[in-house]
PDB file of N, CA, C and O in Angstrom:
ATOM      1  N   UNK A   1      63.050  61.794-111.145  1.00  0.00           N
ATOM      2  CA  UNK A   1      62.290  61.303-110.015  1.00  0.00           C
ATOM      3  C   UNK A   1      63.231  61.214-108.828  1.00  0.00           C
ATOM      4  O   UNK A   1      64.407  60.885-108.982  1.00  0.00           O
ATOM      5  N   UNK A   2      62.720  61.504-107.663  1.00  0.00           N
ATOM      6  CA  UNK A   2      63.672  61.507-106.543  1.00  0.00           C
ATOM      7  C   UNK A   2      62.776  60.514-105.318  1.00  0.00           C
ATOM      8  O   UNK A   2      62.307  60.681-104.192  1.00  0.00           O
ATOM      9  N   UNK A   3      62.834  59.940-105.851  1.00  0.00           N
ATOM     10  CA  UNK A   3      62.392  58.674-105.311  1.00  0.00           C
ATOM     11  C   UNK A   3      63.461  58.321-104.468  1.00  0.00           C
ATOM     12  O   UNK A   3      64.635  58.459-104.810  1.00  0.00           O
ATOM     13  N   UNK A   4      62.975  57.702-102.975  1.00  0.00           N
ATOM     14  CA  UNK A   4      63.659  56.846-102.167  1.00  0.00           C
ATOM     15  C   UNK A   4      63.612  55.690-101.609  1.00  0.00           C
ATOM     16  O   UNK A   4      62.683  55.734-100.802  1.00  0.00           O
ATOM     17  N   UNK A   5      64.083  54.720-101.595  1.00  0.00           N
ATOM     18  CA  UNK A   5      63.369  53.193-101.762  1.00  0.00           C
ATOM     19  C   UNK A   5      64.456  52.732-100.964  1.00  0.00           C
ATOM     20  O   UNK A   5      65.678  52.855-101.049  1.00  0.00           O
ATOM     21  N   UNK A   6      63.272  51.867 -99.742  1.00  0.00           N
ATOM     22  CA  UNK A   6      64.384  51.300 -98.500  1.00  0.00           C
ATOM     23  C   UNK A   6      65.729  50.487 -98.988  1.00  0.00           C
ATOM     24  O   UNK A   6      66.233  50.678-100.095  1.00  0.00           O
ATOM     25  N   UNK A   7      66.194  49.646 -98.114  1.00  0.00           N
ATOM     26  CA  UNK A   7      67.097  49.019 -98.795  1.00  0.00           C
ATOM     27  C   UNK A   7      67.002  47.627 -99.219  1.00  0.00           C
ATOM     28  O   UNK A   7      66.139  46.901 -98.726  1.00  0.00           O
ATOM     29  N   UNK A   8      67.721  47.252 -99.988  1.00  0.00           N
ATOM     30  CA  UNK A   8      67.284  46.420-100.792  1.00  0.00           C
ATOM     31  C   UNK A   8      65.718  45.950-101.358  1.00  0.00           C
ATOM     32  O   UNK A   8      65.331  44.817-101.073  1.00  0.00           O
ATOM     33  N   UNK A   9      65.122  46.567-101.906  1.00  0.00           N
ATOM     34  CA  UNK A   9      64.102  47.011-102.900  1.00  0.00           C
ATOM     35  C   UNK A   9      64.642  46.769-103.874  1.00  0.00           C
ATOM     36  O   UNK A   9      65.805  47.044-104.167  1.00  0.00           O
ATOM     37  N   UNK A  10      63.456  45.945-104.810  1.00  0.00           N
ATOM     38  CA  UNK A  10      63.485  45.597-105.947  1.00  0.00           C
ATOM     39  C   UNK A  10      64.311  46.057-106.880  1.00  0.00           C
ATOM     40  O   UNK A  10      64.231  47.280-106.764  1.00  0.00           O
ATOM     41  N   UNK A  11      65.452  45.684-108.186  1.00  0.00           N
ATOM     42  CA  UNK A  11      64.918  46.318-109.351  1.00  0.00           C
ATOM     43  C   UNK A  11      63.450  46.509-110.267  1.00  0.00           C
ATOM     44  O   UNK A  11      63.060  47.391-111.032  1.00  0.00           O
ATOM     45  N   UNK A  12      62.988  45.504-109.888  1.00  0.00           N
ATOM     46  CA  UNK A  12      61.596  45.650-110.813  1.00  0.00           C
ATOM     47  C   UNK A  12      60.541  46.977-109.651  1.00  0.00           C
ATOM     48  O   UNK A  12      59.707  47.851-109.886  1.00  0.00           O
ATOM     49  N   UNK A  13      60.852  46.724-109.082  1.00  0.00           N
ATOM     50  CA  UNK A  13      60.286  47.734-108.159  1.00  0.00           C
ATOM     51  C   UNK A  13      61.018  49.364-108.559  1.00  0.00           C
ATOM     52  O   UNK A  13      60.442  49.974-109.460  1.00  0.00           O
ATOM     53  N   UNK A  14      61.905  49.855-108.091  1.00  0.00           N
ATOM     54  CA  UNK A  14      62.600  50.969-109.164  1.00  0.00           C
ATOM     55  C   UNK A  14      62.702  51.340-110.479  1.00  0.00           C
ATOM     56  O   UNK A  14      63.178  52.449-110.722  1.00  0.00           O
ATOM     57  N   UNK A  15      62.285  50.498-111.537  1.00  0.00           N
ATOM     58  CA  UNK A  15      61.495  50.362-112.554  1.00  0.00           C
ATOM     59  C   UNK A  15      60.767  50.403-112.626  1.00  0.00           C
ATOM     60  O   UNK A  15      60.560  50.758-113.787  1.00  0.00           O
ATOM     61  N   UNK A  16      59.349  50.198-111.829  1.00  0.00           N
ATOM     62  CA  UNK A  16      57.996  50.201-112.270  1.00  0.00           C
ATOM     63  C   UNK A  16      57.953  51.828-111.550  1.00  0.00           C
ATOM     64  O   UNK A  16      57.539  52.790-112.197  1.00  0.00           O
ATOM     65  N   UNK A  17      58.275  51.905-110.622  1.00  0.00           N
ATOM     66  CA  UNK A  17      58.441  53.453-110.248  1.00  0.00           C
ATOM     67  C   UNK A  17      59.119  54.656-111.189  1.00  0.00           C
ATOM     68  O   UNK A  17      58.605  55.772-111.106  1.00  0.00           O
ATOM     69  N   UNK A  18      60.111  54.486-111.965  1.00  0.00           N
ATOM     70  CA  UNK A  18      60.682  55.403-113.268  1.00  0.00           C
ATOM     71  C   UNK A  18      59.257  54.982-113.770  1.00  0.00           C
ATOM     72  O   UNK A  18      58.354  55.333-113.010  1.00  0.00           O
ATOM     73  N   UNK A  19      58.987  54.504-114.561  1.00  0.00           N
ATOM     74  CA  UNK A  19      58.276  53.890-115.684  1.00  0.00           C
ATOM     75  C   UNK A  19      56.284  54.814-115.563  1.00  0.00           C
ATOM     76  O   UNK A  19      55.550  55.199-116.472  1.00  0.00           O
ATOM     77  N   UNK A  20      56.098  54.831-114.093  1.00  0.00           N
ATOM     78  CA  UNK A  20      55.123  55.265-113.946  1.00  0.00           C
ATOM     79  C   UNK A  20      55.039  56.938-113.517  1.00  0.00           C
ATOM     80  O   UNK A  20      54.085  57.689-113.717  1.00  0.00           O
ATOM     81  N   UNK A  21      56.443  57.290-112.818  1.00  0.00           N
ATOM     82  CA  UNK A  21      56.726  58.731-112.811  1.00  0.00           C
ATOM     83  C   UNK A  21      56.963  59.603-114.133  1.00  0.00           C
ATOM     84  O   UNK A  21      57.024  60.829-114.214  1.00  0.00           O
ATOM     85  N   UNK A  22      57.108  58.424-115.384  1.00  0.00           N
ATOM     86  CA  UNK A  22      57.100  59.434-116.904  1.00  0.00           C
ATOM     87  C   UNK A  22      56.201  59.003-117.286  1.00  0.00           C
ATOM     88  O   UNK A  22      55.892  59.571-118.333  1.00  0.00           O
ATOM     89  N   UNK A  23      55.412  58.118-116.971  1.00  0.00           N
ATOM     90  CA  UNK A  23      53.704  58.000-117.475  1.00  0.00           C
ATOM     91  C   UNK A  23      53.012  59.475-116.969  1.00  0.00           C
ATOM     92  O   UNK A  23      52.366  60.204-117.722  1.00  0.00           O
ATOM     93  N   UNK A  24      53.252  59.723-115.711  1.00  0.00           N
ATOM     94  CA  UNK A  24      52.532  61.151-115.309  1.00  0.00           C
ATOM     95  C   UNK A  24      53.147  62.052-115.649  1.00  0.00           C
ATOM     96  O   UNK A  24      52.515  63.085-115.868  1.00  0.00           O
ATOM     97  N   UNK A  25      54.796  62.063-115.863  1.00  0.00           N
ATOM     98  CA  UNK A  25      55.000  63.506-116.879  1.00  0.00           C
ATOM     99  C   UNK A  25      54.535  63.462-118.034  1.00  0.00           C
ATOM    100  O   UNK A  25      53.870  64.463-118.299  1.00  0.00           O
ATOM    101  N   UNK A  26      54.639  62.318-119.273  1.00  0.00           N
ATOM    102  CA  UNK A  26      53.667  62.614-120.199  1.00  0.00           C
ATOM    103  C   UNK A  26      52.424  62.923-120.318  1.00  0.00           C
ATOM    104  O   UNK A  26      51.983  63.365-121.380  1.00  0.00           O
ATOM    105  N   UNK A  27      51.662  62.736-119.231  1.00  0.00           N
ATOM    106  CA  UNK A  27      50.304  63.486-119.082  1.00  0.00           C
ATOM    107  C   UNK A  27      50.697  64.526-119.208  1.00  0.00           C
ATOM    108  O   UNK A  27      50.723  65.051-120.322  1.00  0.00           O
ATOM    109  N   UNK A  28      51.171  65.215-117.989  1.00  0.00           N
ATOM    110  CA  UNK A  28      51.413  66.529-118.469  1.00  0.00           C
ATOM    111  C   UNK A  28      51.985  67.064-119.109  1.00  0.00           C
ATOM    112  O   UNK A  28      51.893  68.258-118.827  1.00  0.00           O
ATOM    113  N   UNK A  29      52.521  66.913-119.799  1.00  0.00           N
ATOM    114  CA  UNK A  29      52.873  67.322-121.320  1.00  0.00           C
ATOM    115  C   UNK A  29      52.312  67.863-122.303  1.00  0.00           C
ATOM    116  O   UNK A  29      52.401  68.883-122.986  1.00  0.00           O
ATOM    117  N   UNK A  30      51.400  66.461-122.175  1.00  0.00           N
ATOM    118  CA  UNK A  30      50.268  66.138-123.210  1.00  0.00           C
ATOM    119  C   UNK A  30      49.373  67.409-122.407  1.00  0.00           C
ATOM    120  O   UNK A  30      49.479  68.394-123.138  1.00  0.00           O
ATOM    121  N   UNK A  31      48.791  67.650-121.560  1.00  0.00           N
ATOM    122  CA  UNK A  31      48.034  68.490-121.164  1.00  0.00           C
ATOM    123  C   UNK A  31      48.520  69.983-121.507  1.00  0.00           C
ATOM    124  O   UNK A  31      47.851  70.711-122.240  1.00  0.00           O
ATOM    125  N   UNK A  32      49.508  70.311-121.034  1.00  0.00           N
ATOM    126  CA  UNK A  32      50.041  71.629-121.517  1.00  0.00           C
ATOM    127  C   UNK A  32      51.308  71.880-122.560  1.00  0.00           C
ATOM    128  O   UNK A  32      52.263  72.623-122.334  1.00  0.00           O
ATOM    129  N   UNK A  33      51.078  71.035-123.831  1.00  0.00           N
ATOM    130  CA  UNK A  33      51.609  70.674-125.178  1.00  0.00           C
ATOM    131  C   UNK A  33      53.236  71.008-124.895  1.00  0.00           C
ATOM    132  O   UNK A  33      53.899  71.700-125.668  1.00  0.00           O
ATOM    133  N   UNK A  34      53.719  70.463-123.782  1.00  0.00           N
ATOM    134  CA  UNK A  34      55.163  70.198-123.846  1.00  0.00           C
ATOM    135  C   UNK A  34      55.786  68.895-124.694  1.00  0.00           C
ATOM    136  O   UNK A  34      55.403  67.737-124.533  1.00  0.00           O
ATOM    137  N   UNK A  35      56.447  69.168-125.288  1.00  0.00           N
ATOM    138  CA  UNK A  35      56.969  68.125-126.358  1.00  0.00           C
ATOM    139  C   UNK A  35      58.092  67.311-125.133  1.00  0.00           C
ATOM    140  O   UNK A  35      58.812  67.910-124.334  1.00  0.00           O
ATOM    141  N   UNK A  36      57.986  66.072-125.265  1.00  0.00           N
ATOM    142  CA  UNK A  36      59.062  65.185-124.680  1.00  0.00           C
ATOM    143  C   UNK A  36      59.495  64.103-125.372  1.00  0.00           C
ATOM    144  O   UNK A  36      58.746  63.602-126.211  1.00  0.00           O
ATOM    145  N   UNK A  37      61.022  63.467-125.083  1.00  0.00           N
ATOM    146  CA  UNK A  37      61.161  62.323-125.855  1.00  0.00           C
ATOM    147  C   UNK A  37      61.309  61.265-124.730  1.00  0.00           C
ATOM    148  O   UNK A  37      62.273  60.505-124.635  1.00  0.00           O
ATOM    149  N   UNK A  38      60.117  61.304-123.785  1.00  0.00           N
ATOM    150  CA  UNK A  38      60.514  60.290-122.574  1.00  0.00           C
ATOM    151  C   UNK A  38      60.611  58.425-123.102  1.00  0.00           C
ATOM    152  O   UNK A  38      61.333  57.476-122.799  1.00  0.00           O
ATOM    153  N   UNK A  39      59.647  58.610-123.861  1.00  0.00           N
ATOM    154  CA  UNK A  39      59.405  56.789-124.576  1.00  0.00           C
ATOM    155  C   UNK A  39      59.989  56.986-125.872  1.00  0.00           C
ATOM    156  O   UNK A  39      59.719  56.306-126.862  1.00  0.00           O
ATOM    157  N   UNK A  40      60.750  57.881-125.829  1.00  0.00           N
ATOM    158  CA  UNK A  40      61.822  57.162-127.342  1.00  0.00           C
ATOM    159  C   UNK A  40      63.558  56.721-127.333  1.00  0.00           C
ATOM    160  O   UNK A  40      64.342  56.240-128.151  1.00  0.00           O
ATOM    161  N   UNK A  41      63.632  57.304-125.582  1.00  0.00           N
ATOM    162  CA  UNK A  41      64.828  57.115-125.140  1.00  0.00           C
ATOM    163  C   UNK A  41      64.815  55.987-124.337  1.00  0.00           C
ATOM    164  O   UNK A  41      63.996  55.767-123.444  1.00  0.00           O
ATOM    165  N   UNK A  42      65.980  55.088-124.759  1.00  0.00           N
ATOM    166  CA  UNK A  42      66.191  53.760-123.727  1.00  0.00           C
ATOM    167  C   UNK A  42      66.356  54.492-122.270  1.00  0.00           C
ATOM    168  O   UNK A  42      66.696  55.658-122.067  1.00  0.00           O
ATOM    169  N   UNK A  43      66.063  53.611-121.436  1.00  0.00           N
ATOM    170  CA  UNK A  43      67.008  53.920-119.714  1.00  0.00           C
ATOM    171  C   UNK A  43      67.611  54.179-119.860  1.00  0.00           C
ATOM    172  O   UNK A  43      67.945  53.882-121.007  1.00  0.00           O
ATOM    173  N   UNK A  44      68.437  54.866-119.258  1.00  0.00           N
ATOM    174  CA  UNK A  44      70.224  55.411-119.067  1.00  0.00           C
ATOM    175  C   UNK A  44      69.978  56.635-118.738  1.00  0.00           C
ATOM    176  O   UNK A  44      68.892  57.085-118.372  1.00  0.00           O
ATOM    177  N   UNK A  45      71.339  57.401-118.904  1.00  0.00           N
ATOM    178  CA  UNK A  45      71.673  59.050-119.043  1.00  0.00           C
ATOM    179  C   UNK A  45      70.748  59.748-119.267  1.00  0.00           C
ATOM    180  O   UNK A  45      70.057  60.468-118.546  1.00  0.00           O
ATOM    181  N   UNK A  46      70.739  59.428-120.720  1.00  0.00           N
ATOM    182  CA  UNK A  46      70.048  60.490-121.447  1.00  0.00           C
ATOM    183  C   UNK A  46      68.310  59.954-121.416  1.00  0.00           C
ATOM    184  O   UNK A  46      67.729  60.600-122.288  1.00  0.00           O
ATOM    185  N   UNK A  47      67.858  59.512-121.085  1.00  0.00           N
ATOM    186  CA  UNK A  47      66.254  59.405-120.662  1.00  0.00           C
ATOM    187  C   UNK A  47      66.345  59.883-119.207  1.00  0.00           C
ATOM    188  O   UNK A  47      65.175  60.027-118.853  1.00  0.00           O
ATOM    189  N   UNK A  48      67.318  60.261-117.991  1.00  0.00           N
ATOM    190  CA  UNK A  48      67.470  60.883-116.946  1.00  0.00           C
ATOM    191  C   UNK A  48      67.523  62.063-117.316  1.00  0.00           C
ATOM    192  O   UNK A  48      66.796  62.788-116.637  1.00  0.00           O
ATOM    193  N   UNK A  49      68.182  62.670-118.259  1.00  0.00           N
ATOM    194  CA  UNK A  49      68.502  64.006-118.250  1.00  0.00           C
ATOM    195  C   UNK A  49      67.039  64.661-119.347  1.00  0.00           C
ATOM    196  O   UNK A  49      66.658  65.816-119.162  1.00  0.00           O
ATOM    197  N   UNK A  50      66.440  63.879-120.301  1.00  0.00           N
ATOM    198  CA  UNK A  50      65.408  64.644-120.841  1.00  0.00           C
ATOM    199  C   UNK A  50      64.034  64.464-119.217  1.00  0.00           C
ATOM    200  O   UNK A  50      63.355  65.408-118.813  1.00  0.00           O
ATOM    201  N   UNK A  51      64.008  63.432-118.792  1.00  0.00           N
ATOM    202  CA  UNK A  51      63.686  63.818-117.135  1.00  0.00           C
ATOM    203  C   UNK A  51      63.822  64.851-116.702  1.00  0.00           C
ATOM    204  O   UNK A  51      62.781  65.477-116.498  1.00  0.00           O
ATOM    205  N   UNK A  52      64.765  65.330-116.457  1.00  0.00           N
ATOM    206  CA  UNK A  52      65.162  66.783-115.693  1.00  0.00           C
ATOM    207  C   UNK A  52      64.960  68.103-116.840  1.00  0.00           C
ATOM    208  O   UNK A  52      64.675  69.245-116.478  1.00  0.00           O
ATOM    209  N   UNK A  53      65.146  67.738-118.132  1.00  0.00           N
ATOM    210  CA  UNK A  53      64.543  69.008-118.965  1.00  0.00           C
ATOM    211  C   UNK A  53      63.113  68.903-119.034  1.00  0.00           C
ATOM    212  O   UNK A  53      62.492  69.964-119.090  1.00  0.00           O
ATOM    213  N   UNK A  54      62.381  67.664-119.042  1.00  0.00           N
ATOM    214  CA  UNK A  54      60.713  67.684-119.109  1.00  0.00           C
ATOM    215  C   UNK A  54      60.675  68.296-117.805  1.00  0.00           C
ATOM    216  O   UNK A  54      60.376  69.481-117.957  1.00  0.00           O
ATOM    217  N   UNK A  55      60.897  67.927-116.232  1.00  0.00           N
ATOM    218  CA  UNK A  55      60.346  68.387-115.063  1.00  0.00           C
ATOM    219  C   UNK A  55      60.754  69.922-115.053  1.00  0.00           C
ATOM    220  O   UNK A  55      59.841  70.531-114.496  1.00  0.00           O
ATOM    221  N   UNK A  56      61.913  70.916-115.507  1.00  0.00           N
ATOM    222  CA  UNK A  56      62.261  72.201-115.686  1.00  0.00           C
ATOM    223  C   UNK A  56      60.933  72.869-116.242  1.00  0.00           C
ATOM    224  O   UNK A  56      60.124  73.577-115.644  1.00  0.00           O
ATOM    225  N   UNK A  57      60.948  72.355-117.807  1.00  0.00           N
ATOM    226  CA  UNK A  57      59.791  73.076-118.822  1.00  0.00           C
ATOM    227  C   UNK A  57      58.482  72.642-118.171  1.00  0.00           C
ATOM    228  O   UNK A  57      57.649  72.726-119.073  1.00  0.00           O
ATOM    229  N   UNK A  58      57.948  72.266-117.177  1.00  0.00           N
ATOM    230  CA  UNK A  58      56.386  71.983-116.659  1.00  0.00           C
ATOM    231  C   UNK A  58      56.621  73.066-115.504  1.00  0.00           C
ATOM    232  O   UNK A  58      55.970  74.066-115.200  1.00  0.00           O
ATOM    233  N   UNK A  59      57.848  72.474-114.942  1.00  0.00           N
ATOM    234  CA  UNK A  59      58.017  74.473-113.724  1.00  0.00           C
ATOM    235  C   UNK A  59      57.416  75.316-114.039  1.00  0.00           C
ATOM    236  O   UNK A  59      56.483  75.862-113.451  1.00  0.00           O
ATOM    237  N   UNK A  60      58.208  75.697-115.728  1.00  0.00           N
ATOM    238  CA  UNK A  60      58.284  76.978-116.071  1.00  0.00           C
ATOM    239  C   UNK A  60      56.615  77.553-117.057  1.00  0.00           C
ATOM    240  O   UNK A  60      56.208  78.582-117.596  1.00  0.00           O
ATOM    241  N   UNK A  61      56.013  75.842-116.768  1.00  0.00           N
ATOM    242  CA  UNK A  61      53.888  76.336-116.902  1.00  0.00           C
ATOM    243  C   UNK A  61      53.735  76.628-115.710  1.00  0.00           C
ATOM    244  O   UNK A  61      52.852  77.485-115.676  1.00  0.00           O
ATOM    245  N   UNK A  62      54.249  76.308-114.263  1.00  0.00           N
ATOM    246  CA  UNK A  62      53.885  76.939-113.536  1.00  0.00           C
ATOM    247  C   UNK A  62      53.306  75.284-112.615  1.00  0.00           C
ATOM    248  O   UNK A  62      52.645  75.075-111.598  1.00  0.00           O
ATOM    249  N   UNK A  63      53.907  74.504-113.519  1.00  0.00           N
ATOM    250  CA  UNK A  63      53.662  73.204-112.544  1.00  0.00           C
ATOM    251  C   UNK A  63      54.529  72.662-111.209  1.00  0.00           C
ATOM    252  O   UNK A  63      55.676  73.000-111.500  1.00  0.00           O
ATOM    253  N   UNK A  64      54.580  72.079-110.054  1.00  0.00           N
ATOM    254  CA  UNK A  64      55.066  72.086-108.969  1.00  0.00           C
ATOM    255  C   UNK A  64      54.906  70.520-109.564  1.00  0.00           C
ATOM    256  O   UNK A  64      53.915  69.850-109.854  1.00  0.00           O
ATOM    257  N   UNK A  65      56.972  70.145-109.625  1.00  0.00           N
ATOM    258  CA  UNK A  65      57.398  69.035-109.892  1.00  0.00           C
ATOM    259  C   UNK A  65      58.053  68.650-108.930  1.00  0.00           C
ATOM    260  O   UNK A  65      58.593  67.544-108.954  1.00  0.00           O
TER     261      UNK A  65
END
């Protein structure tokens, strides 16, 4: 997500924003049977980086991420 959030903005606010930007990639997922592990990975790194491999593989259906 490339989200930009004025300054000083919430954490719970930047959280509910991640949280709802992989609610709508798992839709699409679910819509065009891309497998993701967005809700099995804690926050961190590696739930950023399967981020950037889920938003790649929806490109490459031809989705505008």
């Amino acid at each position: 997500m490339r989200a930009s959030f004025e300054p000083g903005a919430s954490a719970i606010k930047k959280i509910g924003a991640r949280q709802a930007y992989d609610a709508l990639l798992v839709q699409a997922c679910t819509a065009l049977g891309v497998e993701h592990r967005l809700f099995l990975l804690p926050e961190g790194m590696d739930r950023e980086i399967e981020r950037l491999r889920v938003e790649q593989c929806l490109r490459h259906h031809g989705l505008s991420v």
